[in-house]
LOKOL-824388 format. One record per residue: residue number from 1; x, y, z of N, C-alpha, C in turn. Coordinates in pm, 1 decimal, always signed. Each point is the difference from the previous one (the first is absolute). Layout:
% LOKOL-824388
{site NUM; {X; Y; Z}; {X; Y; Z}; {X; Y; Z}} ...
% end
This chain:
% LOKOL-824388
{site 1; {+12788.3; +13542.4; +12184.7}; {-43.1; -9.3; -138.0}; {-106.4; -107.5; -12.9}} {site 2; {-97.4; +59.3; -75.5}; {-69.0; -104.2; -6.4}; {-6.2; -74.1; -160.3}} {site 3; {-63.5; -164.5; +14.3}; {-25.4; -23.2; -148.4}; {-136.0; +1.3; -94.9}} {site 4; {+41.9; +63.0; -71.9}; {-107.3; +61.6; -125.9}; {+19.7; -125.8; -98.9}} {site 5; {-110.4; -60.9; -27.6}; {-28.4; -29.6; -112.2}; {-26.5; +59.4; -123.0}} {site 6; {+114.6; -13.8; -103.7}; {-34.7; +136.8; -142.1}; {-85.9; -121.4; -51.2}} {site 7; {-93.7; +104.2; -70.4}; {-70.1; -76.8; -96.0}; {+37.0; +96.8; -135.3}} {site 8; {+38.6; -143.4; -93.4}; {+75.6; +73.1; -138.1}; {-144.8; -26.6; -126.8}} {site 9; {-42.3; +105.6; -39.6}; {-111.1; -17.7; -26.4}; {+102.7; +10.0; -227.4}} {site 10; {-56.0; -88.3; -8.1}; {+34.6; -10.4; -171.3}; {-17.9; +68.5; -45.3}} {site 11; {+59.6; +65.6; -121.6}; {-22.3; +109.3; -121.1}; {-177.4; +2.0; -22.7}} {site 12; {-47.4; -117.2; -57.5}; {-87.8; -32.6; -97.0}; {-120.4; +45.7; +112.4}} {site 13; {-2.5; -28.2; +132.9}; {-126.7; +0.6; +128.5}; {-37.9; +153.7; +22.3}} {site 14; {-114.6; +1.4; +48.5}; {-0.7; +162.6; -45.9}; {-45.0; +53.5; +175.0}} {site 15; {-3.0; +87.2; +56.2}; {-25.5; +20.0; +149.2}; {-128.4; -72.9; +61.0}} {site 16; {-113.4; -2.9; -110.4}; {-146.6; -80.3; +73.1}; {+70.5; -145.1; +61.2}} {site 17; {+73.6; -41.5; -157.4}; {+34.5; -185.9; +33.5}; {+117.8; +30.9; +129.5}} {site 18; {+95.7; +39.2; +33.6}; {+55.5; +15.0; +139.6}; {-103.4; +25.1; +79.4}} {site 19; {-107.5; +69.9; +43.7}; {-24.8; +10.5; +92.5}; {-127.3; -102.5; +59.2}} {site 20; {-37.9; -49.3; -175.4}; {-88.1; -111.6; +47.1}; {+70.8; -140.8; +50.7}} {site 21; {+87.3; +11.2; -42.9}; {+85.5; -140.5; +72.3}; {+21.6; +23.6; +165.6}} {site 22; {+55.0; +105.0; -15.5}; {+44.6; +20.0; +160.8}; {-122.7; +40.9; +119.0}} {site 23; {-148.2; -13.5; -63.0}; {-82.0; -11.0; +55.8}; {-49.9; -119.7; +14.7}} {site 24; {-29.2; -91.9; -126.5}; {+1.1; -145.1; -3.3}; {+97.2; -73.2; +122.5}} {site 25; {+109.6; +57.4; +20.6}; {+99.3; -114.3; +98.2}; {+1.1; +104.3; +103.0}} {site 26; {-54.8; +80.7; +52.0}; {-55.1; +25.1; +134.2}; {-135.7; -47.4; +41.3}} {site 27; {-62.9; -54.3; -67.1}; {-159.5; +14.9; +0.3}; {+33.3; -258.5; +37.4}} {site 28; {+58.9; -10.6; -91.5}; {+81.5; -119.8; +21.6}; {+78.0; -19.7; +95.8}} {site 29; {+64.7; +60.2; +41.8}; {+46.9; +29.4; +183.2}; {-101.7; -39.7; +116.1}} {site 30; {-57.6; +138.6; -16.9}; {-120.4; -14.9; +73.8}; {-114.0; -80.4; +39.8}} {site 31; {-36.2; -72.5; -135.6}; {-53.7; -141.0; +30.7}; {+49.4; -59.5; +2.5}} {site 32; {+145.8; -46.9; -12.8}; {+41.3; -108.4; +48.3}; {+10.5; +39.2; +193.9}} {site 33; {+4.3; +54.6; +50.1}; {+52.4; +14.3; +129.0}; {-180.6; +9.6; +47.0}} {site 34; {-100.3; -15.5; -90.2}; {-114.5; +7.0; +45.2}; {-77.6; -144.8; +28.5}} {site 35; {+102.9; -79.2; -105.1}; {-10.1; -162.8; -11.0}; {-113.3; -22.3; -117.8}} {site 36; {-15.9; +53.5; -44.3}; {-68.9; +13.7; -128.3}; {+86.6; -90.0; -133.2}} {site 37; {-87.2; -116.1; -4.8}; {+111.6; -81.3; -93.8}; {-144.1; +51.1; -134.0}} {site 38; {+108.9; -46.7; -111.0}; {-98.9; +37.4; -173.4}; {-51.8; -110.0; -14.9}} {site 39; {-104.2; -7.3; -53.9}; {-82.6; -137.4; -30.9}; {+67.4; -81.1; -129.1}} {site 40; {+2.0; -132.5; +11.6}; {+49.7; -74.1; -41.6}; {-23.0; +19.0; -172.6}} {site 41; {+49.6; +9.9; -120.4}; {-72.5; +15.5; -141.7}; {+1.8; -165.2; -60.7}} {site 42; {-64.4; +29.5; -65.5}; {-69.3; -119.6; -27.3}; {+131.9; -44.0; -152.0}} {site 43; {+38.5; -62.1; -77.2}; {+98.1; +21.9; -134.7}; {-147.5; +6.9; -81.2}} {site 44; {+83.2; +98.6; -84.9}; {-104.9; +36.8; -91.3}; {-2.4; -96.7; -121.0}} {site 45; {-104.2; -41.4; -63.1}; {-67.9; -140.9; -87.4}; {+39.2; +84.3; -94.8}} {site 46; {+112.6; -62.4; -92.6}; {-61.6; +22.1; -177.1}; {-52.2; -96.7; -103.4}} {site 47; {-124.7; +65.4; -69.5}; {-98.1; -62.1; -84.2}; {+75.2; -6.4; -133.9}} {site 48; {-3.5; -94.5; -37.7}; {+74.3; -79.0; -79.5}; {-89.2; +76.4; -134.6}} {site 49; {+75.4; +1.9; -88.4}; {-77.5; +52.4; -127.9}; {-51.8; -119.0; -95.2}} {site 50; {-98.9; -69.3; -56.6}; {+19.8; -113.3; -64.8}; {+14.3; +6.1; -149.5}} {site 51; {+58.0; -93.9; -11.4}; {+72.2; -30.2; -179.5}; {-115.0; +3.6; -62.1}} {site 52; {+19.7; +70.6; -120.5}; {-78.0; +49.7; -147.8}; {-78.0; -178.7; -43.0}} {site 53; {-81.6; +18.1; -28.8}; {-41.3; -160.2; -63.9}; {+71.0; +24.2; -114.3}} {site 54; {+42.1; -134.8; -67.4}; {-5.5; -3.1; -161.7}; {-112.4; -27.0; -47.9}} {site 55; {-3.9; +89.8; -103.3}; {-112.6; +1.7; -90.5}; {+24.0; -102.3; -171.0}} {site 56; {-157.5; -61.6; +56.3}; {-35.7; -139.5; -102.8}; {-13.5; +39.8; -123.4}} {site 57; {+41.0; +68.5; -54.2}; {+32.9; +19.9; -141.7}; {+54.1; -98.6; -115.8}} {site 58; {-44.1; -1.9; -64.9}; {+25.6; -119.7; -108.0}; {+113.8; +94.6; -118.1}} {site 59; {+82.9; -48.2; -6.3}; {+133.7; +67.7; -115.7}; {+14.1; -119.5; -131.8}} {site 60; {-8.0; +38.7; -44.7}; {+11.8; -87.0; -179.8}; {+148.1; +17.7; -25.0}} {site 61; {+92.0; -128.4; -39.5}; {+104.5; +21.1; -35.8}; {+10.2; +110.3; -165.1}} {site 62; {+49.3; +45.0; +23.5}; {+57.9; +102.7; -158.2}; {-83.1; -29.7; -109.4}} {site 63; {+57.8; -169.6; -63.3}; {-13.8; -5.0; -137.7}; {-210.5; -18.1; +6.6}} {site 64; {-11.0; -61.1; +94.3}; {-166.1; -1.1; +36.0}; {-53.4; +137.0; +23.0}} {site 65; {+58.0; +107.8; +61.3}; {-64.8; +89.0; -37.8}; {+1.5; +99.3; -154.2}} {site 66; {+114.2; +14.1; -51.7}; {+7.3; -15.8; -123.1}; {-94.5; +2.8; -96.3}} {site 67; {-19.7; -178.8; +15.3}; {-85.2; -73.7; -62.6}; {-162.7; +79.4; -2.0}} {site 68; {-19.6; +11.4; +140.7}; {-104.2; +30.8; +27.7}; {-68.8; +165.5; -66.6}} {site 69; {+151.6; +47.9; +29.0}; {-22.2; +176.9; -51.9}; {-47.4; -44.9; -201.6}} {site 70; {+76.4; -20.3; -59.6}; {+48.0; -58.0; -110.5}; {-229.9; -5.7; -55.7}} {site 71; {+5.1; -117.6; +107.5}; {-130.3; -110.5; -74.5}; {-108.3; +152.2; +13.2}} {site 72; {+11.3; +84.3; +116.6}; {-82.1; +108.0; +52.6}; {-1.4; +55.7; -160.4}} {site 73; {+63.0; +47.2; -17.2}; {+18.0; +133.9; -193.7}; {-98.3; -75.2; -69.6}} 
% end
Protein backbone atom coordinates (compact mmCIF):
# COMPACT_ATOMS: atom_id res chain seq x y z
CA UNK A 1 0.00 0.00 0.00
CA UNK A 2 1.09 2.99 -0.73
CA UNK A 3 0.67 6.68 0.90
CA UNK A 4 -1.53 9.17 -0.87
CA UNK A 5 -1.70 12.44 0.17
CA UNK A 6 -5.68 13.59 -0.04
CA UNK A 7 -5.92 16.94 -0.79
CA UNK A 8 -9.36 18.22 0.75
CA UNK A 9 -10.11 20.98 -1.44
CA UNK A 10 -12.95 23.48 0.46
CA UNK A 11 -16.55 24.04 -0.56
CA UNK A 12 -15.96 27.78 -1.46
CA UNK A 13 -12.38 26.84 -4.01
CA UNK A 14 -13.43 26.12 -7.31
CA UNK A 15 -11.21 23.40 -9.60
CA UNK A 16 -8.80 26.36 -11.33
CA UNK A 17 -7.82 27.42 -7.42
CA UNK A 18 -6.96 23.46 -6.62
CA UNK A 19 -5.10 23.03 -9.39
CA UNK A 20 -3.26 26.26 -9.27
CA UNK A 21 -2.01 25.54 -5.84
CA UNK A 22 -0.92 22.12 -6.54
CA UNK A 23 1.06 23.49 -9.36
CA UNK A 24 2.46 26.39 -7.28
CA UNK A 25 3.93 23.60 -4.64
CA UNK A 26 5.32 21.43 -7.36
CA UNK A 27 6.86 24.20 -9.26
CA UNK A 28 8.18 25.18 -5.32
CA UNK A 29 9.54 21.65 -5.02
CA UNK A 30 11.35 21.87 -7.88
CA UNK A 31 13.22 24.91 -7.21
CA UNK A 32 13.87 24.24 -4.14
CA UNK A 33 15.84 20.95 -5.05
CA UNK A 34 17.23 23.35 -7.87
CA UNK A 35 18.68 25.64 -4.97
CA UNK A 36 16.94 28.49 -6.17
CA UNK A 37 16.41 30.64 -3.02
CA UNK A 38 13.50 33.91 -3.52
CA UNK A 39 15.01 37.21 -3.30
CA UNK A 40 15.00 38.85 -0.21
CA UNK A 41 11.64 41.68 -0.07
CA UNK A 42 12.38 44.67 1.00
CA UNK A 43 9.17 45.74 4.12
CA UNK A 44 7.03 47.73 2.41
CA UNK A 45 7.16 51.84 3.55
CA UNK A 46 3.85 53.40 4.53
CA UNK A 47 3.40 57.15 3.67
CA UNK A 48 2.01 58.70 6.37
CA UNK A 49 -1.04 60.87 5.45
CA UNK A 50 -0.53 64.47 6.96
CA UNK A 51 -2.94 66.31 9.39
CA UNK A 52 -5.51 68.88 7.90
CA UNK A 53 -4.04 72.48 8.90
CA UNK A 54 -6.36 74.54 11.04
CA UNK A 55 -7.74 77.17 9.40
CA UNK A 56 -7.09 81.02 10.65
CA UNK A 57 -10.42 82.07 10.77
CA UNK A 58 -11.48 84.73 13.04
CA UNK A 59 -15.08 83.69 15.03
CA UNK A 60 -16.89 86.64 16.93
CA UNK A 61 -18.34 85.59 20.16
CA UNK A 62 -22.45 85.56 19.76
CA UNK A 63 -23.51 88.73 21.43
CA UNK A 64 -20.67 90.61 18.98
CA UNK A 65 -21.98 89.11 16.20
CA UNK A 66 -25.43 89.99 16.98
CA UNK A 67 -24.42 93.30 17.52
CA UNK A 68 -22.84 93.42 14.37
CA UNK A 69 -25.91 91.77 12.29
CA UNK A 70 -28.29 94.24 14.34
CA UNK A 71 -25.91 97.66 13.45
CA UNK A 72 -25.84 95.97 9.51
CA UNK A 73 -30.23 96.72 9.11
Amino acid sequence: MSKKKETTATPDESVLVTAAKAIGTAAGKVAKLAGVEPEPREPAVSQKVPKLSKKNKYKLPRRAKKAAHKSAK
